[in-house]
C-alpha positions, -999 to +999 in steps of 0.1 A: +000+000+000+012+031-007+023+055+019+002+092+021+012+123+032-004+161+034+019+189+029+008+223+044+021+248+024+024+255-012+052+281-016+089+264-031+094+246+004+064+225-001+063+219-036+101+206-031+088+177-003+053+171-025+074+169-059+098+143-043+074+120-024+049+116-052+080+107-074+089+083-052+049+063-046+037+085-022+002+094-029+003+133-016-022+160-010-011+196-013-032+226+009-021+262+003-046+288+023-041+314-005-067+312-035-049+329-058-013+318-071+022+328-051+042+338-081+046+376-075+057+366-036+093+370-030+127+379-051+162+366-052+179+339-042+212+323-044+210+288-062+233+263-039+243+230-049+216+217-020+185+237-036+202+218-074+201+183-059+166+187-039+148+202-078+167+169-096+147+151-072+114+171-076+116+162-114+128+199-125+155+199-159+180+214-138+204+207-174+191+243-188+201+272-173+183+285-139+201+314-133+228+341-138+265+335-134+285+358-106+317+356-099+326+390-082+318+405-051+322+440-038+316+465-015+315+505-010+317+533+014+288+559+009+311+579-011+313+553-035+352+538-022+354+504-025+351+487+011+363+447+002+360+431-034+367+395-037+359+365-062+328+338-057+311+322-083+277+312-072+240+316-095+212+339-086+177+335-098+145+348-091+118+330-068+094+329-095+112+308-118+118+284-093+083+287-079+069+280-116+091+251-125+079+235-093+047+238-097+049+225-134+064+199-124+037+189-099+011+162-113-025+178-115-047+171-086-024+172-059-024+208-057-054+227-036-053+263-038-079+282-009-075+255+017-069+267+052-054+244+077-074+250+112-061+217+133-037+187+129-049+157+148-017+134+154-030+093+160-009+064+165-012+050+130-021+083+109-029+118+112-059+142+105-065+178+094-095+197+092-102+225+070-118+257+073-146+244+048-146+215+080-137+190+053-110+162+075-086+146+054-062+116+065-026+107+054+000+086+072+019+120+076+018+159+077+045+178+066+042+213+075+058+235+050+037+269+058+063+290+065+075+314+099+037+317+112+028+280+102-007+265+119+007+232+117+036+242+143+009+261+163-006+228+164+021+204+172+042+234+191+030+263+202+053+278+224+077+280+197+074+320+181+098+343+161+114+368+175+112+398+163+156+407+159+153+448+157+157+453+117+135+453+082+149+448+050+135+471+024+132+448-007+127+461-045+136+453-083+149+472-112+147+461-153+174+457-168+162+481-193+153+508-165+192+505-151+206+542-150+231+547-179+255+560-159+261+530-140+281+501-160+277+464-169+296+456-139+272+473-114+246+455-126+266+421-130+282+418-098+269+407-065+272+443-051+272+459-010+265+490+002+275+503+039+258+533+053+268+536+093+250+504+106+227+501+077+238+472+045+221+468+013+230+440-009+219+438-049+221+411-079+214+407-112+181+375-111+158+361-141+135+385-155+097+380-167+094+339-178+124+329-162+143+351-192+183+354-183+189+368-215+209+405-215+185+432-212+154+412-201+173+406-166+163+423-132+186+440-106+175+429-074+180+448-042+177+441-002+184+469+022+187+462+059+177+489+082+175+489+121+139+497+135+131+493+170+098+484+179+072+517+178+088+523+142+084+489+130+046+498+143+047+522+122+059+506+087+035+482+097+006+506+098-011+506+065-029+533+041-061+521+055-051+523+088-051+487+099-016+471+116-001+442+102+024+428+127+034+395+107+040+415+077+018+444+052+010+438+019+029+460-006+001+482-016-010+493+015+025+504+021+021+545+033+034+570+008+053+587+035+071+555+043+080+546+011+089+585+002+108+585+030+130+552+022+136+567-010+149+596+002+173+582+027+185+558-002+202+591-023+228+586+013+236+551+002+264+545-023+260+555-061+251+521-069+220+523-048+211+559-043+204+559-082+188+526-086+167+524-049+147+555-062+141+543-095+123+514-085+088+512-092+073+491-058+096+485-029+083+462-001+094+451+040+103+425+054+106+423+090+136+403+100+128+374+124+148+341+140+127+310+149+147+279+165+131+246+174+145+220+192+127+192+179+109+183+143+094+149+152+058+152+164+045+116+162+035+118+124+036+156+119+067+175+114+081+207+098+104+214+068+118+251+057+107+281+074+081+260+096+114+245+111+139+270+113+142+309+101+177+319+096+179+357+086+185+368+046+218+373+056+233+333+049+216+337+018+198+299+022+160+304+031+153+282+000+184+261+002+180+250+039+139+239+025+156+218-002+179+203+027+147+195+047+129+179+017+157+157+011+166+146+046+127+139+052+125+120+017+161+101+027+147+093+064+113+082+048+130+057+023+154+044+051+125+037+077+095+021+071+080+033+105+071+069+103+081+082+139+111+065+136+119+083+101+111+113+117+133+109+146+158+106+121+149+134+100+148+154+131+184+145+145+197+154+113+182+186+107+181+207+142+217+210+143+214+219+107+190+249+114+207+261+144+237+264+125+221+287+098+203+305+126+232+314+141+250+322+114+230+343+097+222+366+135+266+365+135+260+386+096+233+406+112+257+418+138+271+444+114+235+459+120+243+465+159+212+461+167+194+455+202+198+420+214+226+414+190+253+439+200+266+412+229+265+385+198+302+369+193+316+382+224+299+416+218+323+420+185+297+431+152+315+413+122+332+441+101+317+452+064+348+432+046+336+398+064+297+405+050+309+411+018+330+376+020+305+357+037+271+368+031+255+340+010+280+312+010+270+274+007+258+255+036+281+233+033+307+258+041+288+276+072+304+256+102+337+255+086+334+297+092+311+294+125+335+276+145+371+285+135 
């Protein structure tokens, strides 16, 4: 008989774990609450070799190109001097081509857009959920892949919040065609930092519209960092129509004194920025959160990607540590019959794992000097020339770094 599983959560963490269990005889049922599609949500990311080996598995032709090629890194003062510059070849791409070739490669009927997990019932030989509708559905495991402010962890573990780590990043995109002449093909080629006092913004060329990495249909994609303590993150948070969105505020309903305001303070940024910032067309925030768990194995529910673990934008890996997740999960699965023993497994493997990306990515965020962090690393804030080295590396390369 073959094994079933419901995966809560239909952003790139759990269309990885849905793609590889129903290619390997799992019969799989997919609930996202949204009703309407995810490929507008989120920008750049950096394509590791663990995010390559999880989309093989998921059934995605990972032979044709997925990305852009950079092999340079630098970094500059306000005034436009050059901080650190140093070589690392790595890909970018944009979260909507990954998002799409995922869900393409998804058989039909497994996906179920509108669908609003309410409870996860955990039983000694399967496990329920019900829906919002009050539809119940049964699978021999949950997988909870619904990101930081999952219901299936407030289910299984509800004690376990973000926290909140004193910062935003102000997040936008630029066409390639809409790049300011002034600047040069290596501005927008390179995987570029800017320092303003304890503020760091960090850009990179990603697939435009379709996936397209062709010159001139590119985008130039941009994350600025910016310490807010906690009545001015109210404040971002506090939409045109008045109503305050703590978890996070749609992009529209973004105040036009905010967002005039960001763009002013971006012309203090280096060139790169201070020209390309203002140009942008819609800029959105992201409040910057860590989530740690101790544990993953609830019986026959557990937790993959931002569910598990949130490890700032800093280590560059949100979507690489998901592909980790999926493939330990699918690896434990395959090497134990018995569910709570794969996920004891899965979970031994994988909470060192997060806590090493968690704690790595707050050591980056230290530049920031923000509350709560200034004591971080024996109260030393890692200097502009280590971000520009480290910011984005592999996994595979974090505890080399973390503990020399």
């Amino acid at each position: 008989m073959k094994r079933s599983a419901i995966v809560v959560g239909g952003s790139i963490a759990g269309l990885l774990t849905a793609n590889i269990l129903v290619r390997h005889g799992w019969n799989v049922k997919l609930f996202e609450r949204s009703s309407k599609g995810l490929e507008a949500r989120g920008a750049g990311i950096a394509m590791q070799r663990t995010l390559r080996h999880a989309l093989e598995l998921s059934g995605v032709d990972v032979s044709k190109e997925l990305g852009i090629g950079i092999n340079n890194r630098i970094g500059y003062y306000p005034d436009g001097s050059v901080v650190a510059r140093c070589e690392y070849a790595q890909t970018t791409t944009s979260w909507g081509l990954l998002y799409e070739s995922l869900l393409t490669a998804l058989p039909a009927g497994i996906f179920h857009k509108g669908a609003m997990v309410e409870s996860v019932i955990s039983e000694p030989d399967f496990t329920k959920v019900r829906l919002s509708t009050g539809e119940v559905h049964q699978a021999s495991l949950v997988i909870g892949a619904d990101g930081i402010h999952s219901s299936v962890r407030e289910n299984v573990a509800p004690e376990i919040k973000p926290t909140y780590a004193g910062y935003v990043a102000w997040r936008g995109m630029l066409e390639e065609n809409e790049f300011p002449s002034e600047l040069s093909i290596d501005d927008f080629s390179s995987f570029s930092f800017g320092f303003l006092n304890n503020e760091e913004a960090v850009a990179y060329p990603v697939a435009g519209p379709g996936g397209s990495i062709e010159v001139g249909t590119r985008r130039f994609n941009m994350m600025w960092y910016r310490p807010a303590p906690k009545n001015e993150l109210y404040d971002i948070l506090t939409g045109s129509d008045g109503v305050h969105y703590p978890t996070g505020i749609p992009p529209h309903l973004i105040r036009t004194d905010v967002i005039n305001n960001i763009r002013k303070t971006a012309l203090l940024l280096p060139p790169l920025f201070a020209r390309t910032i203002p140009a942008m067309k819609s800029l959105f925030v992201q409040p910057i959160f860590d989530l740690e768990n101790e544990n993953l194995n609830f019986g026959r529910v557990t937790l993959v990607g931002d569910a598990a673990f949130v490890a700032r934008p800093h280590c560059g890996a949100g979507v690489s540590k998901a592909a980790a997740d999926a493939v330990a999960l699918f690896e434990a699965l395959e090497a134990h019959e018995d569910i709570p023993e794969a996920l004891e497994k899965y979970s031994s493997d994988r909470v060192m794992a997060g806590k090493n990306a968690v704690n790595w990515a707050r050591k980056l965020g230290t530049y920031l000097q923000c509350e709560g962090d200034r004591q971080s690393d024996n109260g030393k804030p890692v200097s502009a020339e280590e971000v520009v080295r480290y910011t984005g590396i592999e996994l595979s390369e974090i505890s080399n770094v973390l503990f020399s």
